[in-house]
C-alpha positions as CSV (number, residue, x, y, z in Angstrom):
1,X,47.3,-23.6,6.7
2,X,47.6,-21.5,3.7
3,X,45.7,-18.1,3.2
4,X,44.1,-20.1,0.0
5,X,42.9,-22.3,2.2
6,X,41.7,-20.3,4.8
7,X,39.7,-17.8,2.5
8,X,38.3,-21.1,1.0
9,X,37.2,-22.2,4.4
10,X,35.4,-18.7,5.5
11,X,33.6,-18.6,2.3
12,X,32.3,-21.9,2.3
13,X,31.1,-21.1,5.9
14,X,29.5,-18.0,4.4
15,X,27.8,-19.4,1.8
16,X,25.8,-22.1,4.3
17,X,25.1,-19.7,6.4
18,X,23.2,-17.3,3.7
19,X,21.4,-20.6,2.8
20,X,20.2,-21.4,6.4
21,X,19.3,-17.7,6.4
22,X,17.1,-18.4,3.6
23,X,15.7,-21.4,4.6
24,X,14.7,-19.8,7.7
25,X,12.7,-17.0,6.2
26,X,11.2,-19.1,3.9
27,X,9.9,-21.3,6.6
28,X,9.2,-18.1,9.0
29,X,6.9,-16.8,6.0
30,X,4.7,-19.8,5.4
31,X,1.4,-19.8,5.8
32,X,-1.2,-23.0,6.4
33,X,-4.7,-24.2,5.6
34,X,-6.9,-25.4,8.6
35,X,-6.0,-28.5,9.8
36,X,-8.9,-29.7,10.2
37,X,-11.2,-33.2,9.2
38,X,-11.7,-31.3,6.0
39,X,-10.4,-28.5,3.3
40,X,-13.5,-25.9,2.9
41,X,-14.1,-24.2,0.1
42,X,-15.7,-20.7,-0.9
43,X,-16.8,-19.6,-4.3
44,X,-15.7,-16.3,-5.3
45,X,-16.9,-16.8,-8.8
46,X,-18.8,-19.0,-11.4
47,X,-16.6,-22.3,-11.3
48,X,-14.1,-21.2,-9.0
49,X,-13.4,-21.7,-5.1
50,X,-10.4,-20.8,-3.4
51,X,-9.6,-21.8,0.7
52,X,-9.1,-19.2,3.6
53,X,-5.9,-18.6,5.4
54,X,-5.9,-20.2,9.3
55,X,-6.1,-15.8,10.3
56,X,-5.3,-12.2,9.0
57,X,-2.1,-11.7,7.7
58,X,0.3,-10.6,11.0
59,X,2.3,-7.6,11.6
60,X,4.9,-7.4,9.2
61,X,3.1,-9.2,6.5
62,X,5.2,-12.4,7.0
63,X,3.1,-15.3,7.7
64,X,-0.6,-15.2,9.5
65,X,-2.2,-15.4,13.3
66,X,-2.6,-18.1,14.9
67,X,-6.0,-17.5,15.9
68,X,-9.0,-16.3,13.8
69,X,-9.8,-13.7,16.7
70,X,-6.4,-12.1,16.5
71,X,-6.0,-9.0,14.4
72,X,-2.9,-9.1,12.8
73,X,-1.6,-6.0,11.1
74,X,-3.4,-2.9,9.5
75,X,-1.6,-2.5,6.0
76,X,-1.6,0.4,3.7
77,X,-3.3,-0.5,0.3
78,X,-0.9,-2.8,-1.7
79,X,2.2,-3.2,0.7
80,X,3.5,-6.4,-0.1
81,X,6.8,-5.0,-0.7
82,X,7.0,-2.7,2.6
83,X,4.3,-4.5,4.7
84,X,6.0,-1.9,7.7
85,X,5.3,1.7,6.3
86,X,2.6,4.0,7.9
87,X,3.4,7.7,5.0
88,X,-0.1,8.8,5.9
89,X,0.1,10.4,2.4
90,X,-2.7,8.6,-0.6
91,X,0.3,9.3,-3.5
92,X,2.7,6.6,-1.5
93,X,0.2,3.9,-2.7
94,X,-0.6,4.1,-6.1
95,X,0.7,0.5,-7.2
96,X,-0.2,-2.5,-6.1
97,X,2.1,-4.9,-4.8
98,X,1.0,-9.0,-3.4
99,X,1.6,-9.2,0.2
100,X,1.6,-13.0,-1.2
101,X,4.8,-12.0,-2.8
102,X,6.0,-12.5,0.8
103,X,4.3,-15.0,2.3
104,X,4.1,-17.8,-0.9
105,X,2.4,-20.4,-1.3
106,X,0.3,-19.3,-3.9
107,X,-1.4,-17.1,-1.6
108,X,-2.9,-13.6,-2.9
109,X,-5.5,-11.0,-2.4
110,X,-9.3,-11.3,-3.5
111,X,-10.3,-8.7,-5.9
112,X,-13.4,-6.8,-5.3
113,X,-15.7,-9.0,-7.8
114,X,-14.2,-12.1,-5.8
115,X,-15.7,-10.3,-2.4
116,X,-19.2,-9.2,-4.1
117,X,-19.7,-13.1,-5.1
118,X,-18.5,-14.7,-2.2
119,X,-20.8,-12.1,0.0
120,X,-23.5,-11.6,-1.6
121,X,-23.8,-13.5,-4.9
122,X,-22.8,-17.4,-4.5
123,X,-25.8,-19.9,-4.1
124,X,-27.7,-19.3,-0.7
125,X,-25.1,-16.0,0.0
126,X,-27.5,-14.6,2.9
127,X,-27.4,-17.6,4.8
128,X,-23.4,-18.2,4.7
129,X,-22.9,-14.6,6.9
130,X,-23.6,-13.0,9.4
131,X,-21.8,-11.3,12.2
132,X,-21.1,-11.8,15.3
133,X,-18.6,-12.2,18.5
134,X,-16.0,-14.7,19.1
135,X,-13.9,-14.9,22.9
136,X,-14.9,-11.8,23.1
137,X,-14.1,-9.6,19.3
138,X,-16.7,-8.5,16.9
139,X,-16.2,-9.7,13.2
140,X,-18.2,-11.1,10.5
141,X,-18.7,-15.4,10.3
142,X,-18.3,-16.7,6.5
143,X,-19.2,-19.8,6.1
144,X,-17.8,-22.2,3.3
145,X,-20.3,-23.5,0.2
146,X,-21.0,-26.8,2.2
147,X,-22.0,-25.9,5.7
148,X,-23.6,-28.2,8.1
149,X,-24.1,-26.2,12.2
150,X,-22.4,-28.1,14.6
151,X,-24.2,-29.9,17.5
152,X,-24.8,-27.2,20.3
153,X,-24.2,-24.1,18.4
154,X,-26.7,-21.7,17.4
155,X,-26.5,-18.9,14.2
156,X,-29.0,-16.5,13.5
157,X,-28.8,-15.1,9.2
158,X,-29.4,-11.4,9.5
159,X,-28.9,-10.2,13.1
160,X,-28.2,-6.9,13.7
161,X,-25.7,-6.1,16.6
162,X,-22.7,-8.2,17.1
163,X,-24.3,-9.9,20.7
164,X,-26.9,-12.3,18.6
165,X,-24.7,-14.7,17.7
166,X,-21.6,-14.9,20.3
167,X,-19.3,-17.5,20.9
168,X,-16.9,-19.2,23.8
169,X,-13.2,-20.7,22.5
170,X,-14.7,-23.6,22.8
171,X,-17.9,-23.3,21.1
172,X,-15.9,-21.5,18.4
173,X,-14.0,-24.2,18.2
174,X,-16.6,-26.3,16.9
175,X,-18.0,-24.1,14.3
176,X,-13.7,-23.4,13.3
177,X,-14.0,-27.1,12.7
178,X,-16.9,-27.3,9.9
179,X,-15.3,-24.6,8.3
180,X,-16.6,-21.3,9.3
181,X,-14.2,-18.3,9.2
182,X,-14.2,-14.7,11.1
183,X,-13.0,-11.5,9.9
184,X,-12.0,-9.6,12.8
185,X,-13.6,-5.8,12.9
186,X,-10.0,-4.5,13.7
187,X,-11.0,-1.0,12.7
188,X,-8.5,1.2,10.4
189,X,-5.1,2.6,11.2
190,X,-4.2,6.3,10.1
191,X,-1.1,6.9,10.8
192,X,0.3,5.7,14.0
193,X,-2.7,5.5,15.4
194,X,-5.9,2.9,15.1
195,X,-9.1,3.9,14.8
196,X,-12.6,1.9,15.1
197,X,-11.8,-1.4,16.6
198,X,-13.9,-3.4,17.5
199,X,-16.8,-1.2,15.9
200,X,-15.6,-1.5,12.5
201,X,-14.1,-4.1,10.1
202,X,-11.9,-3.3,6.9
203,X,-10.7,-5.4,4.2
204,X,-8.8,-4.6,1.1
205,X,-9.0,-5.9,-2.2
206,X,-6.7,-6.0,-5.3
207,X,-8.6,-3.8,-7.7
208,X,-8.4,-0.2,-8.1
209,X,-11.3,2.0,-9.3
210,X,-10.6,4.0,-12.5
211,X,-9.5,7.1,-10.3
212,X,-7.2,5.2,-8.8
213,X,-8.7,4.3,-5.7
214,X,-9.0,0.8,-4.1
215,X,-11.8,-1.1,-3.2
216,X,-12.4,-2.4,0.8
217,X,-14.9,-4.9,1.8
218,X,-16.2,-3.2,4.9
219,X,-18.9,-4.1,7.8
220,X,-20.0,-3.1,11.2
221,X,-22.8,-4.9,13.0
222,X,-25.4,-3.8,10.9
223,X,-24.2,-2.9,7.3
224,X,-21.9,-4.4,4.9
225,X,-20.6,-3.6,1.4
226,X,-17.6,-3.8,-0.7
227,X,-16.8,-0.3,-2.2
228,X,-14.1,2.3,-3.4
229,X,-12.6,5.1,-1.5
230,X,-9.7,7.4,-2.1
231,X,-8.4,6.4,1.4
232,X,-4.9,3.8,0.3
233,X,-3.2,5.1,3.1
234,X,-5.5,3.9,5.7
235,X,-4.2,0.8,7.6
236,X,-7.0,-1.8,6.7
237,X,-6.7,-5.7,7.5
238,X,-5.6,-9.1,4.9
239,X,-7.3,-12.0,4.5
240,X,-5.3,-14.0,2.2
241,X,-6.5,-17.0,-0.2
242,X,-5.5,-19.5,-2.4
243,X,-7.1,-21.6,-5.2
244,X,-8.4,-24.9,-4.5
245,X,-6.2,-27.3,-7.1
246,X,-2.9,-25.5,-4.5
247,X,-4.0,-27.5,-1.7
248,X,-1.5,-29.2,0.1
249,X,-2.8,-33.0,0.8
């Protein structure tokens, strides 16, 4: 064989196995709707619903949990371009980068107006919350705009404490299946270390307050709110959506 040929060889061989490379990060970094009887959908503003991912976005950033009770990572405040860095210093995270740059799929970040409607403004918004515990881990249930309780479950609007409404895999699995979604209280991470969990759950959202801080939807078992606070640094959790016309059917 001649060295043309075998340079031609080893690059060809080079080149497939940059695309399989590729392909496999692409396919690593997907992320899925519920597959489920139905697709459910939230408002998050006048005329416009978007779908939950199946669980918080995972260590990393690439891809989602597989179940709703998992954690999955605590990210500082726009990290979709270093999903891994902990600087416990605010100035590191001044821009804002989609952690749906990574994950496609048109997913992406709510904003905090999106979290204010979807909690507490869309039609009959008191009665489409509440928190509670599922095998075993505090969060807060959201439920989708059409919501019908399941046969054998029970939900109680406004309880205080996480015990009222509390839930076996199995039982969750019924109220996973008409569309009800949980927001683990994973706490916060500063640092290295995590702080809070299971006492305390933290979300961010995409919009910055004039002062440059970020807004966080936040809750414990009593309290709720989605508010600003000059803390980008903090490790907070993901929840991830997409727009209803990008479903997949």
């Amino acid at each position: 064989m001649t060295d043309y040929f075998l340079i031609t060889m080893k690059t060809i061989i080079w080149d497939w196995m940059a695309l399989l490379g590729l392909l496999f990060v692409l396919v690593g970094c997907s992320g899925g709707l519920h597959e489920q009887d139905g697709v459910f959908l939230f408002s998050v503003g006048e005329g416009r619903q978007v779908v939950f991912a199946e669980g918080n976005l995972a260590e990393g950033g690439c891809g989602f949990v597989d179940k709703q009770w998992e954690y999955g990572g605590l990210f500082g405040w726009g990290t979709g371009d270093r999903p891994q860095d902990t600087t416990d210093s605010w100035q590191a995270y001044t821009q804002f980068v989609e952690w749906g740059d990574i994950v496609g799929g048109g997913w992406r970040t709510l904003t905090a107006e999106e979290w204010k409607y979807l909690l507490f403004e869309r039609e009959g918004a008191a009665e489409k919350r509440a928190v509670g515990t599922v095998n075993g881990v505090h969060g807060l249930l959201v439920l989708p705009d059409e919501w019908e309780l399941p046969a054998g479950c029970r939900l109680t609007f406004g309880a205080k404490g996480w015990d009222e409404n509390s839930y076996e895999e199995n039982q969750w699995e019924k109220m996973e299946n008409a569309g009800a979604v949980l927001l683990p209280a994973a706490g916060f991470r500063w640092g290295g270390v995590r702080y809070a969990e299971r006492c305390e759950g933290l979300y961010w959202s995409k919009t910055v307050e004039e002062e440059g801080c970020p807004y966080t939807m936040h809750f414990d078992g009593v309290i709720m709110g989605v508010d600003w606070d000059n803390t980008p640094h903090y490790g907070q959790s993901v929840r991830m959506v997409r727009e209803s016309d990008q479903i997949e059917n």
